[in-house]
DRENTI-211695 format. One record per residue: residue in three letters; z, y, x of N, C-alpha, C, O in turn. Coordinates in steps of 0.05 Angstrom, whole numbers. Example, Ala and Ser with C-alpha at 12.3 -4.5 7.8 and 13.67 -1.06 7.14 Angstrom:
<ketors>
{ALA, {156, -114, 264}, {156, -90, 246}, {156, -66, 264}, {169, -66, 285}}
{SER, {142, -45, 257}, {143, -21, 273}, {157, 1, 258}, {161, 23, 268}}
</ketors>
This chain:
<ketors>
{UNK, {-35, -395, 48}, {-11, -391, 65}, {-18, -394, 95}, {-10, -377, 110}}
{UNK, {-33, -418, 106}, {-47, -420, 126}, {-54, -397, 142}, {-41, -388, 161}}
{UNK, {-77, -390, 133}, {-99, -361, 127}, {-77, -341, 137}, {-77, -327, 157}}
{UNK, {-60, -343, 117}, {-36, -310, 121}, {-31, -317, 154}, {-42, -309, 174}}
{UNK, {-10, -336, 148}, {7, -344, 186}, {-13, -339, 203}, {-5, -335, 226}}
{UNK, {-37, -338, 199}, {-54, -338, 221}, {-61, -307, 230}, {-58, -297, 252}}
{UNK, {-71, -294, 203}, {-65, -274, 208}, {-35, -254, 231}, {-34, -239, 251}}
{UNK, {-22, -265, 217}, {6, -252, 219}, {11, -256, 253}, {23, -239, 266}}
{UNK, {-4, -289, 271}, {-2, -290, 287}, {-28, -277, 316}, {-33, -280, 340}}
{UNK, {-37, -266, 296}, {-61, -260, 313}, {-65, -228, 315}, {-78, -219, 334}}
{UNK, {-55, -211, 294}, {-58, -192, 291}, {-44, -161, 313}, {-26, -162, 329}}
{UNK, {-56, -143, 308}, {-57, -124, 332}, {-35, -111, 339}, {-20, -122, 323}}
{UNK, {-21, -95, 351}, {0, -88, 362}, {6, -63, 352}, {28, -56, 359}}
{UNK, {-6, -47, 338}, {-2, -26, 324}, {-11, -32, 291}, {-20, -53, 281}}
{UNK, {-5, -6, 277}, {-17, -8, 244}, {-29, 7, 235}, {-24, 30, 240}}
{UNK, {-47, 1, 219}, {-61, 18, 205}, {-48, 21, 172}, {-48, 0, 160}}
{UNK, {-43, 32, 165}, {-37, 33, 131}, {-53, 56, 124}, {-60, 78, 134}}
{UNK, {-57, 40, 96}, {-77, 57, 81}, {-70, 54, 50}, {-80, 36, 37}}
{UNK, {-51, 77, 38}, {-39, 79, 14}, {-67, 89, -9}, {-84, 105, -2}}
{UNK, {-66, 77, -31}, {-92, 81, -50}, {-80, 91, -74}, {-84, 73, -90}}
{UNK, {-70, 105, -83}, {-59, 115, -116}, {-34, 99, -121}, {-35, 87, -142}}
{UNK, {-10, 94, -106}, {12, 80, -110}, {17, 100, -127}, {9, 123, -126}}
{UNK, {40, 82, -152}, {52, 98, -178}, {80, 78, -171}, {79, 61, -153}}
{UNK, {99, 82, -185}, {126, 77, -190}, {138, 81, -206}, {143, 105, -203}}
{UNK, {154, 71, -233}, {169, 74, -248}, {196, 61, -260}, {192, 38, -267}}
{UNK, {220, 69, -264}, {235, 54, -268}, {252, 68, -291}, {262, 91, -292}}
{UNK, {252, 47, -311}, {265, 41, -334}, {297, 49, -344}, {315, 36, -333}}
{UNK, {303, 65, -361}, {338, 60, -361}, {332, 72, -388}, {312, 80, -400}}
{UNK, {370, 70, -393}, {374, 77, -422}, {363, 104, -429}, {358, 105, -453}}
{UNK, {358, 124, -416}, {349, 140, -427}, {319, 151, -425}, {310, 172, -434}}
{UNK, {306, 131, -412}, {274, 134, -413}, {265, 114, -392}, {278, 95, -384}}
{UNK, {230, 124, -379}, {225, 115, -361}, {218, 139, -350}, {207, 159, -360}}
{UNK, {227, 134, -320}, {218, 153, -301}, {205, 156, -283}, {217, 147, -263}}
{UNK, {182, 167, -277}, {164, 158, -255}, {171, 179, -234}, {175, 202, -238}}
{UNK, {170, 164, -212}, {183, 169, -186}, {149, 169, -162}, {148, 183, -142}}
{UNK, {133, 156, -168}, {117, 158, -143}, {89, 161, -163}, {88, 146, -182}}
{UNK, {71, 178, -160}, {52, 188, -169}, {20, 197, -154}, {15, 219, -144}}
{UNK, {2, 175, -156}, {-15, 179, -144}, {-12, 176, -110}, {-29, 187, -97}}
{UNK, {-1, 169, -103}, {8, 166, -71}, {-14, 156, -57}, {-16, 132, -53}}
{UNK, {-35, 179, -45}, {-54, 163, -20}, {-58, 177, 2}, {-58, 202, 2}}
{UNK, {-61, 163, 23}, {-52, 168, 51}, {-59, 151, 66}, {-53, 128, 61}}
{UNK, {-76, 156, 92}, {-85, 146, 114}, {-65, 146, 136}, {-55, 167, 142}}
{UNK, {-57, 123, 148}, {-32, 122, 170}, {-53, 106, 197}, {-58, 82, 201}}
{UNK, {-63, 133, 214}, {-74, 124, 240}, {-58, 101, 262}, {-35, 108, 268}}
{UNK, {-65, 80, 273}, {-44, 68, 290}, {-40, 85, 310}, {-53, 104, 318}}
{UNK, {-10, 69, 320}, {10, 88, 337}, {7, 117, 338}, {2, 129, 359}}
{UNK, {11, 129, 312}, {17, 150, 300}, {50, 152, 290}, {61, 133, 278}}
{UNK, {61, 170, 297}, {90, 178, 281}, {82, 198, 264}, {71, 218, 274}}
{UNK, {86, 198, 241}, {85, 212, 215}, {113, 216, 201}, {130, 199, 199}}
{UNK, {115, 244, 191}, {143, 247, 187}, {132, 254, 153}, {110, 265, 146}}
{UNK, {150, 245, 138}, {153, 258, 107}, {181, 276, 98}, {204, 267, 102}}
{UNK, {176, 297, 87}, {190, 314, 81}, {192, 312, 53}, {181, 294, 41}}
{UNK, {209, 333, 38}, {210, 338, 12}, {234, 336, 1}, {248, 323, 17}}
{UNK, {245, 341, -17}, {269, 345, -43}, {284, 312, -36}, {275, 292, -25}}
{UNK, {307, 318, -47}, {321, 291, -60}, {319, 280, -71}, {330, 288, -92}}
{UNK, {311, 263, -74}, {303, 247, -108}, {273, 248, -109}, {262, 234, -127}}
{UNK, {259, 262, -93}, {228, 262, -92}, {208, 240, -89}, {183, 243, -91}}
{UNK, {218, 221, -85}, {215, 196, -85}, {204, 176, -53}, {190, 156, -48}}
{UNK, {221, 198, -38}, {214, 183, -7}, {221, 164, -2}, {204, 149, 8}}
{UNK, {251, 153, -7}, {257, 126, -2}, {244, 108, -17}, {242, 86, -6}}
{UNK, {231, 110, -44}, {227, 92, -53}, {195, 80, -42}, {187, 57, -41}}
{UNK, {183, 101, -35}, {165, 103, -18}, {164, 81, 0}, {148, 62, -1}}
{UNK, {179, 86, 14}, {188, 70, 46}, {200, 50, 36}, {210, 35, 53}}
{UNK, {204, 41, 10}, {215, 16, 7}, {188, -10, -7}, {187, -34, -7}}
{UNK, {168, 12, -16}, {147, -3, -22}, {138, -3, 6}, {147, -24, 16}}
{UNK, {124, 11, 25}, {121, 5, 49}, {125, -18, 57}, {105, -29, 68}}
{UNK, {148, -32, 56}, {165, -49, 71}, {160, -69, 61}, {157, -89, 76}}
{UNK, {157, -73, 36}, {147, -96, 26}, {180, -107, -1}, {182, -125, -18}}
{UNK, {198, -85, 9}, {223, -88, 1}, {227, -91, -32}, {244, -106, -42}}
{UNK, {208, -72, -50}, {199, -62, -67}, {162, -67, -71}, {145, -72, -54}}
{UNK, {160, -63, -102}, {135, -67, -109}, {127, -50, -128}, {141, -45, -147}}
{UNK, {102, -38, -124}, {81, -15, -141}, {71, -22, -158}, {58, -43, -157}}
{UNK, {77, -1, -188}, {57, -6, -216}, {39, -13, -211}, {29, -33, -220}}
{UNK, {26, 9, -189}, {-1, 5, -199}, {-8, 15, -163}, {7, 21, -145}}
{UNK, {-39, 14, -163}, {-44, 27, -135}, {-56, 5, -111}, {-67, -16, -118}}
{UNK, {-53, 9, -91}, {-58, -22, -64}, {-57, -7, -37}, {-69, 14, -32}}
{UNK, {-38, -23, -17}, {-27, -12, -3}, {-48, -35, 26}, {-52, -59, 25}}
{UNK, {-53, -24, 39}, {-65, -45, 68}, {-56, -39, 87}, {-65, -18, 95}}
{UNK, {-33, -53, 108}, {-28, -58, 127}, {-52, -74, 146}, {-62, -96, 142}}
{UNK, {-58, -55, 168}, {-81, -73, 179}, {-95, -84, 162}, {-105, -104, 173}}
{UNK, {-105, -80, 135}, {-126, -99, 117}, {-117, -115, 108}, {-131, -130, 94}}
{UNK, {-86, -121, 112}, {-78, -144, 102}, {-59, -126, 64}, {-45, -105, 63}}
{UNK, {-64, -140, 47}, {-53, -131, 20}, {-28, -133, 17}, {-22, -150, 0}}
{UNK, {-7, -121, 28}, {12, -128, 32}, {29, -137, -2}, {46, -155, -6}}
{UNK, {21, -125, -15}, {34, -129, -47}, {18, -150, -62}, {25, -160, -83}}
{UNK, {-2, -156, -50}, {-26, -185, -67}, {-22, -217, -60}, {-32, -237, -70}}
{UNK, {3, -212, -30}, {12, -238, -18}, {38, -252, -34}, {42, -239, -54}}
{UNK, {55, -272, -32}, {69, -284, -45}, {95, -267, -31}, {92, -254, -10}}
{UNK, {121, -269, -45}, {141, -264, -39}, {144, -263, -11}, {144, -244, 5}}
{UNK, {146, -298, -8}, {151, -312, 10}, {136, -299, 37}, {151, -290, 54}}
{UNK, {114, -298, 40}, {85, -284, 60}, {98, -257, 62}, {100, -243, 82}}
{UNK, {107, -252, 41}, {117, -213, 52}, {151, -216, 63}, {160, -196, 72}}
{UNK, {165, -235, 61}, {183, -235, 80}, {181, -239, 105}, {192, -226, 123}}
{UNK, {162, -262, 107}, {153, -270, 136}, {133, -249, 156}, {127, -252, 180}}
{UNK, {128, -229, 136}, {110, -212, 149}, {129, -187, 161}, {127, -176, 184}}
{UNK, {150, -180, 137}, {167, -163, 145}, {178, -167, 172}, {178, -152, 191}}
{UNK, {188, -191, 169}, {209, -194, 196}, {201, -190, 221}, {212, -181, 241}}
{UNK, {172, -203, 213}, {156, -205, 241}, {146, -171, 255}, {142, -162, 278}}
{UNK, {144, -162, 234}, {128, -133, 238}, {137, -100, 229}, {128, -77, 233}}
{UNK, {155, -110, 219}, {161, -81, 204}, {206, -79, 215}, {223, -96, 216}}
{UNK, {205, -55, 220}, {241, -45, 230}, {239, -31, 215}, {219, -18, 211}}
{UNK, {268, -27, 197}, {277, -12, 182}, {307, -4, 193}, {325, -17, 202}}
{UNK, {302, 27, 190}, {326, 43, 207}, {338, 56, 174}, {326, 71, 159}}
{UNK, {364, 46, 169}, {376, 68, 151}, {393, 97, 154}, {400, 109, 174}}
{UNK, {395, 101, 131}, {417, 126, 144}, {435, 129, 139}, {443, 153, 140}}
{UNK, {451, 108, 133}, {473, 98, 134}, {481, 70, 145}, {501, 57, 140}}
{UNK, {463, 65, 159}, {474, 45, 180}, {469, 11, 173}, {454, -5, 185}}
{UNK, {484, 9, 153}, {483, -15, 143}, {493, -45, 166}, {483, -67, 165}}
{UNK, {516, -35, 185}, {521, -57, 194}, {538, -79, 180}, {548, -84, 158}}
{UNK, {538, -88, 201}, {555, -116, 183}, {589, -106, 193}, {591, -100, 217}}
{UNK, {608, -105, 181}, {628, -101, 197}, {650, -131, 210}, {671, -131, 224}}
{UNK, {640, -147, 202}, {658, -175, 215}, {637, -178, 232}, {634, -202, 230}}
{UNK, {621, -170, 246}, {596, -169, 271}, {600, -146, 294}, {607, -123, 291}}
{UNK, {592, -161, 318}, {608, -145, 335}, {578, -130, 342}, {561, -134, 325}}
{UNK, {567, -112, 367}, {546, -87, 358}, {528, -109, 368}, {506, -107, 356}}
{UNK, {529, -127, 384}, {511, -147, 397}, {508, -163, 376}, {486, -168, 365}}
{UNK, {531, -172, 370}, {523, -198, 336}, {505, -177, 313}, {484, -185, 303}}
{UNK, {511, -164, 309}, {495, -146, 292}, {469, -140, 296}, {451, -142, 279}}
{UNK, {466, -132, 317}, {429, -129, 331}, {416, -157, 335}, {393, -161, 342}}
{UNK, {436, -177, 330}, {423, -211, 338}, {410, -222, 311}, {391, -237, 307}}
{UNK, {426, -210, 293}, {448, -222, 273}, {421, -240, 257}, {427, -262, 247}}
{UNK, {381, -229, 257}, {365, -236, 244}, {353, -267, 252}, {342, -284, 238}}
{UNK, {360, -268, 283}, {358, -289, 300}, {370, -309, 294}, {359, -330, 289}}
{UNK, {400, -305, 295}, {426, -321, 290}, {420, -338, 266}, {419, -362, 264}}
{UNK, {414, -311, 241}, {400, -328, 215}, {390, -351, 208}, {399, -371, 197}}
{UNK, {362, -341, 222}, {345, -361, 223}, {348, -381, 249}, {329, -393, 257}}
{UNK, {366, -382, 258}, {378, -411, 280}, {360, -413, 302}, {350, -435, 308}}
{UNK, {355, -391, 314}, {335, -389, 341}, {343, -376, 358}, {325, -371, 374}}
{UNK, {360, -369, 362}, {377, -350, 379}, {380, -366, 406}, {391, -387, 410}}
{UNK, {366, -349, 426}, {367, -356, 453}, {378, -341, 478}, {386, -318, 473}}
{UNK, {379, -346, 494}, {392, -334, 523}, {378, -303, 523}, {389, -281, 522}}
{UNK, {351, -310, 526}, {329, -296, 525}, {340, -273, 500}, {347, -252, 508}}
{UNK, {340, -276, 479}, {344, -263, 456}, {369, -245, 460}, {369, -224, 448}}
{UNK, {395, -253, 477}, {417, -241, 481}, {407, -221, 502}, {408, -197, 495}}
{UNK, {398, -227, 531}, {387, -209, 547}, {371, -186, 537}, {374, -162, 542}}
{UNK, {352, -198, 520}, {328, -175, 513}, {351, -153, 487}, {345, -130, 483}}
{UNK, {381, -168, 469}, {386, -153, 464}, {400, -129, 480}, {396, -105, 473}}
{UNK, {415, -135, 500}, {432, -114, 519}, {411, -97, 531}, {417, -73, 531}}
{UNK, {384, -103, 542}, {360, -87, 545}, {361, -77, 528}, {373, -57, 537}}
{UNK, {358, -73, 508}, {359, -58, 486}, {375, -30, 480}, {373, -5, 480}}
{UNK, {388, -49, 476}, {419, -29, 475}, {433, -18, 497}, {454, -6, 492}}
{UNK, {427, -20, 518}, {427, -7, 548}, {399, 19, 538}, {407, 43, 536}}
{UNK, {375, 13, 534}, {351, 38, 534}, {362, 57, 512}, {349, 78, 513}}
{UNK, {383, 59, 492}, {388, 73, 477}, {425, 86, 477}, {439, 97, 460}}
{UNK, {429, 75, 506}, {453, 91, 516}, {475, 75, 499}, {494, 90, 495}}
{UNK, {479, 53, 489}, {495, 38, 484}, {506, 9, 488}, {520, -4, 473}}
{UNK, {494, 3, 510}, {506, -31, 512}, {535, -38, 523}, {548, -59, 524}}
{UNK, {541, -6, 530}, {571, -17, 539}, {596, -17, 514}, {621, -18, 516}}
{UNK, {576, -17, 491}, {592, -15, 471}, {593, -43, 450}, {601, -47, 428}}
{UNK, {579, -60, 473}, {564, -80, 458}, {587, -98, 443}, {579, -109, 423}}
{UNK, {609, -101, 450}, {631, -121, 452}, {642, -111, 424}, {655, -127, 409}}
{UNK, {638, -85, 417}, {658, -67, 392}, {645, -74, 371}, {622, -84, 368}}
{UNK, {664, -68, 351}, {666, -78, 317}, {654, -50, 318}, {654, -35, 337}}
{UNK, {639, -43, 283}, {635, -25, 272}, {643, -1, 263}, {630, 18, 256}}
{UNK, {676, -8, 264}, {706, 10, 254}, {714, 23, 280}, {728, 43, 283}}
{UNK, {700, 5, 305}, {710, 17, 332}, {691, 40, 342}, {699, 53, 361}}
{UNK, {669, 46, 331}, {639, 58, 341}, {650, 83, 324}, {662, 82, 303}}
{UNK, {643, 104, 336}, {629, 127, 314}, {610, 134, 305}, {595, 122, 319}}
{UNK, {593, 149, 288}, {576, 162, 274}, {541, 148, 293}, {525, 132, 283}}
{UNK, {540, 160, 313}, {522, 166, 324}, {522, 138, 338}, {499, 130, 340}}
{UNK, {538, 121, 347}, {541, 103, 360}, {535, 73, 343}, {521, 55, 350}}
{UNK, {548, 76, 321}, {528, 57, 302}, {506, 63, 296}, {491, 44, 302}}
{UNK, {493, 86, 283}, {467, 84, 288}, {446, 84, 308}, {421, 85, 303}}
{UNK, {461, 80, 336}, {442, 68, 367}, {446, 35, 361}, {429, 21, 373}}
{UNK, {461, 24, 349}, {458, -1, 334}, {448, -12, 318}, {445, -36, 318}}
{UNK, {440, 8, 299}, {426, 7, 277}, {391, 6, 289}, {371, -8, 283}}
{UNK, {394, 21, 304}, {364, 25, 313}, {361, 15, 326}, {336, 12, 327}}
{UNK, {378, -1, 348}, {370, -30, 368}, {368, -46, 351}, {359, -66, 361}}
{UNK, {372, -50, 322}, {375, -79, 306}, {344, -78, 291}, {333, -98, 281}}
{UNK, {331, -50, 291}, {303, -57, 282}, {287, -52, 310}, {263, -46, 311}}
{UNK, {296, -53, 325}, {270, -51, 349}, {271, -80, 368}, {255, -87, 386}}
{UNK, {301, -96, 356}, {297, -120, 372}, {276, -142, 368}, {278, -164, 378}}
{UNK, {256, -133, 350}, {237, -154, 349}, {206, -148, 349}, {186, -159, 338}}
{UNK, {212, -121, 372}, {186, -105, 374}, {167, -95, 352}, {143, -98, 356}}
{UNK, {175, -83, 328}, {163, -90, 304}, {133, -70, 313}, {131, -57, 334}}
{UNK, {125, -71, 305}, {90, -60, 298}, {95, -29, 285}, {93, -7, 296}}
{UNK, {105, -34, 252}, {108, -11, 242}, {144, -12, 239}, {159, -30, 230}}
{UNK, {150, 18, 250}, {174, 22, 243}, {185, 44, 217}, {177, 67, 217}}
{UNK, {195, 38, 204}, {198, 52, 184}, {232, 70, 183}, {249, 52, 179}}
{UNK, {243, 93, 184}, {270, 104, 189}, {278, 121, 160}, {261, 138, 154}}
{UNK, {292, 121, 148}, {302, 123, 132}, {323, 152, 134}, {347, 148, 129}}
{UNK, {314, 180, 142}, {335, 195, 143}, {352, 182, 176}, {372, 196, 181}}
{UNK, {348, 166, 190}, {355, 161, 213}, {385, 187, 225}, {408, 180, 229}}
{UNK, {376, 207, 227}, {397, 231, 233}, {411, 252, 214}, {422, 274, 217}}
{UNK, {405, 235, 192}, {421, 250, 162}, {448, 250, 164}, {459, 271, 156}}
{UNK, {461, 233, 173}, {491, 225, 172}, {507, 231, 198}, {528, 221, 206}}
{UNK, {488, 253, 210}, {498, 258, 241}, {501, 286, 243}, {484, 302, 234}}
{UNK, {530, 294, 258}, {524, 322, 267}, {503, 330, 280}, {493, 314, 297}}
{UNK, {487, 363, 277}, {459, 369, 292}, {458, 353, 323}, {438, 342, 331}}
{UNK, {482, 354, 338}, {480, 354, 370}, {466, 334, 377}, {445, 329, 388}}
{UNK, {496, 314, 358}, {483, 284, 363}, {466, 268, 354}, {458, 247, 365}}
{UNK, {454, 283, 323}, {429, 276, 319}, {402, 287, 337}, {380, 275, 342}}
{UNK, {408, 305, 342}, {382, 312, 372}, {382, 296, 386}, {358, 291, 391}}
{UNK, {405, 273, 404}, {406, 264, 418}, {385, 232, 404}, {361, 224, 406}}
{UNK, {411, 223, 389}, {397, 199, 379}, {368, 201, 363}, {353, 181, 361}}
{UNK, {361, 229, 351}, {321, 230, 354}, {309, 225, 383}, {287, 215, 383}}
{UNK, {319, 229, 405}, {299, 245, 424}, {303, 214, 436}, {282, 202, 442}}
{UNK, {328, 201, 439}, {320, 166, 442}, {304, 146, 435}, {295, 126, 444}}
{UNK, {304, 164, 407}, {285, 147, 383}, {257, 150, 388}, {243, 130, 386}}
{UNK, {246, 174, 394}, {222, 179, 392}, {210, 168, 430}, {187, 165, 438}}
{UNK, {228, 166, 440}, {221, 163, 476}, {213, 129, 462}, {189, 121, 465}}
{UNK, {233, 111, 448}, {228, 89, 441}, {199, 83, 425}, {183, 67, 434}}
{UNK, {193, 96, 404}, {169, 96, 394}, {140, 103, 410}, {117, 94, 406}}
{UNK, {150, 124, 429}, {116, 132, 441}, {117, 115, 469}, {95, 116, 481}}
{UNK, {137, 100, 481}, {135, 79, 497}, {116, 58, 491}, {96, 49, 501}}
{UNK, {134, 55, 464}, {127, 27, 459}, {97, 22, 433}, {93, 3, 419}}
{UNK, {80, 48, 435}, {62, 55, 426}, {63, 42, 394}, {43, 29, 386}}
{UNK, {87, 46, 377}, {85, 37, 351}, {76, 59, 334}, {72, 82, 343}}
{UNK, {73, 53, 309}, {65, 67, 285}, {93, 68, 270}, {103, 48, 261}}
{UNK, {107, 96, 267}, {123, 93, 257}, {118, 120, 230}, {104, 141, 229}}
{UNK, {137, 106, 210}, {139, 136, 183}, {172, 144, 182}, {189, 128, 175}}
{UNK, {175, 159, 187}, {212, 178, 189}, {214, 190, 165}, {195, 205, 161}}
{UNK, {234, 190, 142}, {234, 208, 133}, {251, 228, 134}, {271, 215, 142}}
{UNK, {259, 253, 132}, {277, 267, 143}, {268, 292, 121}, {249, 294, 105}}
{UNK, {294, 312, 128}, {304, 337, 113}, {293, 349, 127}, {277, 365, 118}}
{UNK, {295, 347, 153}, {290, 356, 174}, {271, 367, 174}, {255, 347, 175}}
{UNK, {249, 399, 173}, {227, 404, 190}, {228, 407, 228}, {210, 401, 243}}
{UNK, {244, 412, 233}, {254, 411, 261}, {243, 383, 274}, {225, 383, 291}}
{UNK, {257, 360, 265}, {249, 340, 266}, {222, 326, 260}, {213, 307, 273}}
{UNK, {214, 337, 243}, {183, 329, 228}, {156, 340, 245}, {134, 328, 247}}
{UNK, {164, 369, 261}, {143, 382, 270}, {144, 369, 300}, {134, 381, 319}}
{UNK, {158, 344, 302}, {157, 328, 329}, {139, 307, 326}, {128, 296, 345}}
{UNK, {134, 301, 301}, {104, 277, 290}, {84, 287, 298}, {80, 309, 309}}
{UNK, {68, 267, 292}, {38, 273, 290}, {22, 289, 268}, {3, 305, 267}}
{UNK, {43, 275, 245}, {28, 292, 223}, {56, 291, 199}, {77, 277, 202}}
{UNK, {51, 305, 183}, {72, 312, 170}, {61, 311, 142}, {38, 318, 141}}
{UNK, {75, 301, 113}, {69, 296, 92}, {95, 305, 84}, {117, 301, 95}}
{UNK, {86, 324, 51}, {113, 325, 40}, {115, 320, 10}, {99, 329, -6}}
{UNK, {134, 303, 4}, {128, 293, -19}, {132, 308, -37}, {153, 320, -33}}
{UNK, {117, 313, -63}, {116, 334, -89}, {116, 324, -111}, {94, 319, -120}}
{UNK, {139, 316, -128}, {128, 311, -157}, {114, 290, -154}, {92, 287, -164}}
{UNK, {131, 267, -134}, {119, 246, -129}, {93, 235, -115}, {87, 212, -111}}
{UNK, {79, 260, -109}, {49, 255, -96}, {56, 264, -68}, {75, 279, -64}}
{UNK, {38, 252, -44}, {44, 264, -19}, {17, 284, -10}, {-6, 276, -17}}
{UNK, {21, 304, 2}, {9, 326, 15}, {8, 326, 35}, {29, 325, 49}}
{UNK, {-13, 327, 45}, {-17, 337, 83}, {-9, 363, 86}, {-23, 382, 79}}
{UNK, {18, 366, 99}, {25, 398, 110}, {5, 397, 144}, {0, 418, 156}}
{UNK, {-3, 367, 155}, {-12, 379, 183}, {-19, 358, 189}, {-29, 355, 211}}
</ketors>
């Protein structure tokens, strides 16, 4: 555990991932179904990589092993060299928090949280919440065209406006690798153009390694490289 924290505190500012034959399957009354198949893939640091493909193709679940959120049959996944699925529960929470933003596409705020308590809300948690931590959040949420909304409930925001919340709430802790989830799925085109082209000024600023997944080719042919998932395996389209 030592060994890990030390890692975790010393380690580089971008990511490397490097997926090796991830598989996935999950169980129900009427069979088992495998969802991720052979999955390997080189993720250069501060690279944006977009994944494409079907519904159900197994992208989210993808991005949920990623995260550490979820765990693989079979396969081995390295963040920076570090095994992210061979560490204890405990070591992959502490790693998450520290390193990894997760953007959904549906938002996922809290609604008794106001857009500032919500982007704090991981801080607040864990009982560290500082002066510092409130400023660096309104920075935040000012670079993504929303801090004057900071004061509003979730029911008060619209569409596009919670998810500039959503996405100040994984970038307030500078993560390393960002991971987005359909990010502009739940948005009309306009204002999803808008809230991508924030997103991505945010990522190549702040020189992270991020994976997007999206419907989107429009959106995808703005990465670095593009993967689309097939029958559970991923492909280099570029």
């Amino acid at each position: 555990m030592v060994v890990f924290l030390h890692i975790i505190q010393h380690s580089t500012v971008s990511f490397m991932l490097s997926l090796r034959s991830l598989t996935k399957s999950y169980s129900t009354t009427a069979g088992t179904t495998r969802i991720l198949h052979d999955c390997t893939a080189d993720i250069p640091r501060g690279t944006m990589t977009a994944i494409i493909g079907k519904s159900g193709s197994g992208k989210s679940t993808l991005l949920n092993i990623l995260s550490g959120i979820d765990t693989p049959d079979s396969g081995s996944l390295l963040i920076n060299d570090i095994s992210l699925h061979s560490i204890t529960e405990q070591e992959r929470t502490a790693f998450r928090r520290k390193h990894i933003g997760f953007i959904f596409q549906f938002f996922h705020l809290l609604p008794g949280l106001t857009a500032l308590e919500n982007v704090l809300f991981q801080q607040e948690l864990q009982g560290r919440l500082s002066e510092h931590d409130i400023r660096h959040a309104y920075h935040v949420l000012e670079s993504i065209e929303i801090a004057h909304k900071a004061e509003y409930y979730p029911a008060q925001l619209s569409g596009g406006e919670q998810q500039r919340v959503a996405i100040a709430r994984a970038l307030i802790h500078k993560p390393d690798l960002l991971l987005a989830d359909e990010p502009t799925g739940n948005l009309d085109p306009d204002t999803a153009n808008i809230i991508f082209n924030l997103l991505v000024h945010r990522i190549r600023a702040d020189k992270q390694t991020a994976i997007i997944v999206t419907h989107s080719m429009e959106i995808a042919e703005r990465a670095d490289r593009i993967y689309e998932m097939r029958h559970g395996t991923l492909v280099a389209l570029q």
